[in-house]
KEKE-3310 file (N, C-alpha, C; in steps of 0.2 Angstrom, whole numbers, plus 5000, padded with zeros to 4 digits):
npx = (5030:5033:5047:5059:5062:5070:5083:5084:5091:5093:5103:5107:5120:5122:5132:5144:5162:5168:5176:5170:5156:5159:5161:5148:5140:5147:5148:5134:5135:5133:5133:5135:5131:5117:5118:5107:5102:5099:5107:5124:5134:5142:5150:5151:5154:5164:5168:5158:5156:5155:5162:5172:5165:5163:5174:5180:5174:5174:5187:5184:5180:5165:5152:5148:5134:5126:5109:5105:5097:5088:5079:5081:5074:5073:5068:5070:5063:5047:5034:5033:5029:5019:5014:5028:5031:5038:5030:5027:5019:5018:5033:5034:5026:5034:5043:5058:5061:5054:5062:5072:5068:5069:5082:5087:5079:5084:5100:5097:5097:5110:5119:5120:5111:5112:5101:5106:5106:5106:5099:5101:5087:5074:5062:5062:5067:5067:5071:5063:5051:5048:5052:5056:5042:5038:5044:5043:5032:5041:5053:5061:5065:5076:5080:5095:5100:5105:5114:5121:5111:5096:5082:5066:5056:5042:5042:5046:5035:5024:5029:5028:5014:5009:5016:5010:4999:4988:4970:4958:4942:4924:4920:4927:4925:4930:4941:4956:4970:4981:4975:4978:4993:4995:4988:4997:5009:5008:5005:5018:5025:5020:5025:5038:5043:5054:5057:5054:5060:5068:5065:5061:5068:5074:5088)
npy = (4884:4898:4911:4917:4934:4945:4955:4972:4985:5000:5013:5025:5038:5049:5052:5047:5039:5037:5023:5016:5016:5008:4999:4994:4993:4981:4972:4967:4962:4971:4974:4983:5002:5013:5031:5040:5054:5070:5082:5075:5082:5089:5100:5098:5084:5078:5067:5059:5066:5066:5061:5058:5047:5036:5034:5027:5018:5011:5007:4996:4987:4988:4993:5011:5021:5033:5041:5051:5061:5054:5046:5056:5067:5081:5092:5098:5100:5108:5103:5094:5102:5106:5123:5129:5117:5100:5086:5070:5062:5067:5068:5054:5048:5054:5052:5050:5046:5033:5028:5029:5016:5008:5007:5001:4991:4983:4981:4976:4963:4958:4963:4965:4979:4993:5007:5023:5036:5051:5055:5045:5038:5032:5033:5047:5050:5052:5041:5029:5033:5038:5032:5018:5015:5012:5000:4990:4978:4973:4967:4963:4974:4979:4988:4997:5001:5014:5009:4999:4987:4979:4983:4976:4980:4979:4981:4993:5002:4998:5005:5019:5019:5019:5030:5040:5041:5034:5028:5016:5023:5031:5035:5030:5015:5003:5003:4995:4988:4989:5001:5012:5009:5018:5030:5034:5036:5047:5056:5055:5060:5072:5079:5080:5081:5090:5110:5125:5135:5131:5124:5108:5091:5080:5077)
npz = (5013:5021:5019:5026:5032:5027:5036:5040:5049:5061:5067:5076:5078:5089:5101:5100:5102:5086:5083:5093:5087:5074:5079:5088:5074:5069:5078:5077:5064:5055:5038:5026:5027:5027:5025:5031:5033:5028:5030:5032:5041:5054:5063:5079:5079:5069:5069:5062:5051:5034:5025:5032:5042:5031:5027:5037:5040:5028:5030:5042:5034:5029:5020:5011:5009:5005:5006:5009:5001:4994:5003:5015:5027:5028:5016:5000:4990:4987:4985:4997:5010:5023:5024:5033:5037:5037:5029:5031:5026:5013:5010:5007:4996:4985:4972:4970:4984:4985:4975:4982:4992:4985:4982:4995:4996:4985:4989:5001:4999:4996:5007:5024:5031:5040:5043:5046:5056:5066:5077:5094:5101:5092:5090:5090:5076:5060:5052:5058:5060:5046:5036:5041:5043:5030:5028:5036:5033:5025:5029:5042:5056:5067:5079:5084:5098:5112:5118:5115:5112:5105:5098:5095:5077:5082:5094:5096:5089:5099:5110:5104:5103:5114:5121:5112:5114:5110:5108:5107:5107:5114:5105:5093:5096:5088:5080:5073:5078:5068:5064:5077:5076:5064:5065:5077:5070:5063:5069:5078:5066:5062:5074:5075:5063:5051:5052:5042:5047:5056:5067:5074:5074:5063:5055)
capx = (5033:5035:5052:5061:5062:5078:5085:5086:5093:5094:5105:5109:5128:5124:5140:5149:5166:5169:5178:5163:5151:5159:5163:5141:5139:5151:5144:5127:5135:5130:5141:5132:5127:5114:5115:5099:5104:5098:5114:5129:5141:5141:5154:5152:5155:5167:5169:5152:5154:5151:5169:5173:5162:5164:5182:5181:5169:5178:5192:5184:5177:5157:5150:5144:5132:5123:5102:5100:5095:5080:5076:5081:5068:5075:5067:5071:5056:5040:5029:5033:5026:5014:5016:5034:5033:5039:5024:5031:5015:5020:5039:5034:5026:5040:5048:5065:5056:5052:5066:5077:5066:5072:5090:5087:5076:5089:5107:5098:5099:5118:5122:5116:5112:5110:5100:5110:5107:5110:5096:5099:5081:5072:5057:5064:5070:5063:5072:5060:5044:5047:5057:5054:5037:5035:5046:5037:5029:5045:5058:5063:5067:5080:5087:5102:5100:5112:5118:5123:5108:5092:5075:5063:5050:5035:5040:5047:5029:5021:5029:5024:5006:5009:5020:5009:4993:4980:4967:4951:4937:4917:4917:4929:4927:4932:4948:4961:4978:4985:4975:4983:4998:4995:4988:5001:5012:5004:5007:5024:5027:5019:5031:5049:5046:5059:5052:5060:5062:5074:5064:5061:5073:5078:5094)
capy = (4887:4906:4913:4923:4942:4949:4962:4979:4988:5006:5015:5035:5039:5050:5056:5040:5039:5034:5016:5013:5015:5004:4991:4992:4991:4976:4966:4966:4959:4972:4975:4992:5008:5018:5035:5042:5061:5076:5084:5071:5084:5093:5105:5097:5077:5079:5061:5057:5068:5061:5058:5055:5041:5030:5032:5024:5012:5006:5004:4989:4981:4990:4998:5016:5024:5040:5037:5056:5066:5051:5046:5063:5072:5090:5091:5105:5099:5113:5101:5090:5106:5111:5130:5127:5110:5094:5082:5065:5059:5068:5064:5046:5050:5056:5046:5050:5044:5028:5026:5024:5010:5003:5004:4998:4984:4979:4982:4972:4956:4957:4965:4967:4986:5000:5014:5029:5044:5056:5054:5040:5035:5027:5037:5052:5049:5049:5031:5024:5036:5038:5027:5011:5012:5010:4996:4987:4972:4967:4967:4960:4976:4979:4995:4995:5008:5016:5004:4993:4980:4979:4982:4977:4984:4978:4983:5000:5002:4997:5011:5023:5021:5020:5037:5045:5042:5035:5022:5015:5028:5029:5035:5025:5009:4997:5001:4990:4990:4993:5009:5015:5014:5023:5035:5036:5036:5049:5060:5058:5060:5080:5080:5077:5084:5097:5114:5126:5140:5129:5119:5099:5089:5077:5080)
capz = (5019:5020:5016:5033:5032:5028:5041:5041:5058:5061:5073:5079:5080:5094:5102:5101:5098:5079:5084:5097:5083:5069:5085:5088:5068:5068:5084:5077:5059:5048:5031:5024:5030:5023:5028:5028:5036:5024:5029:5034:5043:5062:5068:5086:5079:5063:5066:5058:5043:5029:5023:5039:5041:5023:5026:5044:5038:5022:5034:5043:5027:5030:5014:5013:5003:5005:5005:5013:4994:4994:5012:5020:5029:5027:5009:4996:4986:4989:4990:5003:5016:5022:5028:5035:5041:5031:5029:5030:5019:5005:5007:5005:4990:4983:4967:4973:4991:4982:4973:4991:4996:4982:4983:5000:4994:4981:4994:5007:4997:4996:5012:5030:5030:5044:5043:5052:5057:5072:5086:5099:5101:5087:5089:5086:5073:5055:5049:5062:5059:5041:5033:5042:5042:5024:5025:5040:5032:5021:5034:5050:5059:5072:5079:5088:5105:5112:5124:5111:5112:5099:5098:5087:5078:5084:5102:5095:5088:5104:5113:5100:5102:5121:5120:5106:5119:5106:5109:5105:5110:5115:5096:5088:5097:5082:5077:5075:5082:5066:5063:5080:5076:5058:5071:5082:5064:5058:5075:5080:5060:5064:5082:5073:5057:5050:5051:5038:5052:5061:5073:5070:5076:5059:5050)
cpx = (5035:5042:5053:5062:5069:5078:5087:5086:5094:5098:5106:5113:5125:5130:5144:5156:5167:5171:5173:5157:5153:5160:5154:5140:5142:5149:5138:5127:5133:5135:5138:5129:5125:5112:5109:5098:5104:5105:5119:5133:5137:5148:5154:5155:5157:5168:5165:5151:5157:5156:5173:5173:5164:5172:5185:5176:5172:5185:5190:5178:5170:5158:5147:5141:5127:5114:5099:5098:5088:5077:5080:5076:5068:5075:5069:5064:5050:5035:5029:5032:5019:5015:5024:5035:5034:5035:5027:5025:5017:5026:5037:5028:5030:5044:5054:5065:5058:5059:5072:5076:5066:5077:5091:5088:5083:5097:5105:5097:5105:5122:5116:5114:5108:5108:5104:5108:5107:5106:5097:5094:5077:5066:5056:5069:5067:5066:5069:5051:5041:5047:5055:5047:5033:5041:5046:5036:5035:5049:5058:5066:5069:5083:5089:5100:5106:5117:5121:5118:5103:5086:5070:5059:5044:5034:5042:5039:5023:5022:5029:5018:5005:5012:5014:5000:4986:4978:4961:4944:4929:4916:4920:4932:4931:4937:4953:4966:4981:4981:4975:4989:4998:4993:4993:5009:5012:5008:5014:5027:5027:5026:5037:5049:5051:5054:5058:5062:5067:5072:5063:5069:5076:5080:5093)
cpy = (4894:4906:4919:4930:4943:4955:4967:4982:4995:5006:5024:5035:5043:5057:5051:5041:5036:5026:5012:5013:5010:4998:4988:4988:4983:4968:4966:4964:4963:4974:4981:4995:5011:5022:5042:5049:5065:5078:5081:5078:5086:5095:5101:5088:5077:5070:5057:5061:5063:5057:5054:5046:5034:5028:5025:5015:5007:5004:4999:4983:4980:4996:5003:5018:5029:5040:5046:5061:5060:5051:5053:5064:5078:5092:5097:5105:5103:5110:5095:5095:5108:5117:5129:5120:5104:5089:5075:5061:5060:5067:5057:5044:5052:5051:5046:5045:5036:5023:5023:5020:5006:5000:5000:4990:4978:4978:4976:4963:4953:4960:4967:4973:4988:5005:5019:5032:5046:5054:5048:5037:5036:5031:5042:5056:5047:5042:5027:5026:5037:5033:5020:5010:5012:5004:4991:4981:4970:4965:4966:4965:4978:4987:4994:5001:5009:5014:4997:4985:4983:4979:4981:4979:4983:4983:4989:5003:5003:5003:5017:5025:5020:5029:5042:5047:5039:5028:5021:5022:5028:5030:5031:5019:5002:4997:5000:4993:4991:5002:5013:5017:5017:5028:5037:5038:5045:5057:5061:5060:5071:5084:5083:5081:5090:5104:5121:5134:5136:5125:5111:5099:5080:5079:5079)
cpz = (5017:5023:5022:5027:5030:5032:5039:5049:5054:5068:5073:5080:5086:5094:5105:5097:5091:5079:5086:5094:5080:5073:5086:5082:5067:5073:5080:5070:5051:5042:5026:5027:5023:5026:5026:5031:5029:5023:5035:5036:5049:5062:5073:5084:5071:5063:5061:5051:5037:5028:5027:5040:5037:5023:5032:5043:5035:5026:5039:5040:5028:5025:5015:5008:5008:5000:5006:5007:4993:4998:5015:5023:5029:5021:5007:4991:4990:4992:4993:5009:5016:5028:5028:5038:5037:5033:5026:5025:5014:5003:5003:4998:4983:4975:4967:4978:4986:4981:4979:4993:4992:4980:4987:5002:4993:4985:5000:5003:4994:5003:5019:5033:5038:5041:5047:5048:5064:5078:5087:5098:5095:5084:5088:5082:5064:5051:5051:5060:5053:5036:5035:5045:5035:5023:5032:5038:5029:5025:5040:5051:5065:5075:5085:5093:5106:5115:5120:5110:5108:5101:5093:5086:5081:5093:5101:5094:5094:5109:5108:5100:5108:5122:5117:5110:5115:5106:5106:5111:5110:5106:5091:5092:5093:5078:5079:5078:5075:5064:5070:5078:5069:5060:5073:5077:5063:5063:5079:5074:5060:5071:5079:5068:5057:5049:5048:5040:5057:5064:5070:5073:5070:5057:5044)
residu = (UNK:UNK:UNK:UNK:UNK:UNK:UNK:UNK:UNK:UNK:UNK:UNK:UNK:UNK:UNK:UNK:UNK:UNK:UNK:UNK:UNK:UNK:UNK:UNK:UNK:UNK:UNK:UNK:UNK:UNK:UNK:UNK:UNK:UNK:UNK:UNK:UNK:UNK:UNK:UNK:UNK:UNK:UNK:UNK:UNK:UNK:UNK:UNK:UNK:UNK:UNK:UNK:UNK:UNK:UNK:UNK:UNK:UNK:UNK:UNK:UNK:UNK:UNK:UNK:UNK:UNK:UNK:UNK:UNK:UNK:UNK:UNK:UNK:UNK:UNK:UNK:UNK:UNK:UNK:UNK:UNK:UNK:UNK:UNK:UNK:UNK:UNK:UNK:UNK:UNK:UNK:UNK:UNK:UNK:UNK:UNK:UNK:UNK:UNK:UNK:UNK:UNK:UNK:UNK:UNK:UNK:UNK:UNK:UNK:UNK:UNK:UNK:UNK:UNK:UNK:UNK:UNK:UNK:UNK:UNK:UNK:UNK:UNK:UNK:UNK:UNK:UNK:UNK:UNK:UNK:UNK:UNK:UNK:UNK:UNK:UNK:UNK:UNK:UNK:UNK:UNK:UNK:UNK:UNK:UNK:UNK:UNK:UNK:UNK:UNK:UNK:UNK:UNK:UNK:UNK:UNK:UNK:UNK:UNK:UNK:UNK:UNK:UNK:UNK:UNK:UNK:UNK:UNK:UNK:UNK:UNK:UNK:UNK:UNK:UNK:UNK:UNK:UNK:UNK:UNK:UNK:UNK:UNK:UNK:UNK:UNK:UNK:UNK:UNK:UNK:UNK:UNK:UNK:UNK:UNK:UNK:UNK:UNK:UNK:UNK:UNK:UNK:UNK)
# end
């Protein structure tokens, strides 16, 4: 008998108030946050910076810890670009990289962990494009929307490779559906990236 999944959920603060966050986090049972934001602060939502957060959190008896110097995607490290743009391949090469999805590993067999970070939707967002797709086959993952209800991966996936437009073709009749969505992976991984003129939309 094969052994259930352990869950991992991700979610997006957004622009929710601070209570309405840890009220989602706490309906849906989780007991650590991992946040996974290069840089935890904002000027416009001080409730989410970083100290902010840990404090709000360890105030309704959910663990924080700070993932975004491993799992980030706004690297400092050279070679994780190419030209200006951060190349999600070579973060997840990274032995820092690595190293995060083994805190993760090891936290989620004592606690029910969220990913956070800042975008809403799932997909644009690298805890979904980066991060949980090297963590896909061990895990039952859930991300929380912004409406308070959950979706899983598989269906997040599905509109991925729906969104991202890539299909079997006259020339490459024969490929699977998972080398779609490593395709489709691969392509909104280029989209999202940070780009170290400013543009990219992960924190």
């Amino acid at each position: 008998m094969t052994a259930s999944k352990q869950t991992l959920m991700t979610i997006g603060h957004t622009t929710h108030e601070l209570d309405a966050f840890v009220a989602m986090l706490k309906q849906h049972g989780v007991t650590a946050v991992a946040d996974v934001r290069s840089q935890p602060y904002s000027r416009r939502l001080e409730q989410f910076n970083r100290e902010n957060l840990a404090a709000e959190l360890a105030s309704a008896g959910i663990g924080y810890v700070f993932l975004g110097d491993e799992l980030g995607a706004r690297r400092e490290e050279a070679e994780c670009y190419d030209g200006d743009r951060a190349d999600y391949r070579r973060i997840a090469e990274l032995p820092k990289f690595r190293a995060g999805l083994d805190r993760l590993r090891e936290g989620a067999a004592r606690f029910r962990i969220a990913l956070v970070c800042a975008e809403k939707e799932p997909l644009d967002c690298h805890r979904t494009v980066l991060v949980c797709r090297h963590l896909r086959d061990e895990f039952q993952i859930l991300h929380i929307l912004d409406d308070g209800t959950t979706e899983g991966h598989a269906q997040t996936e599905k509109r991925l490779v729906r969104e991202m437009g890539v299909s079997r073709t006259l020339f490459e009749p024969d490929l699977t559906t998972e080398q779609l969505i490593q395709q489709a992976y691969d392509l909104r991984g280029e989209q999202i990236a940070y780009r170290a003129n400013g543009e990219g939309v992960a924190p």
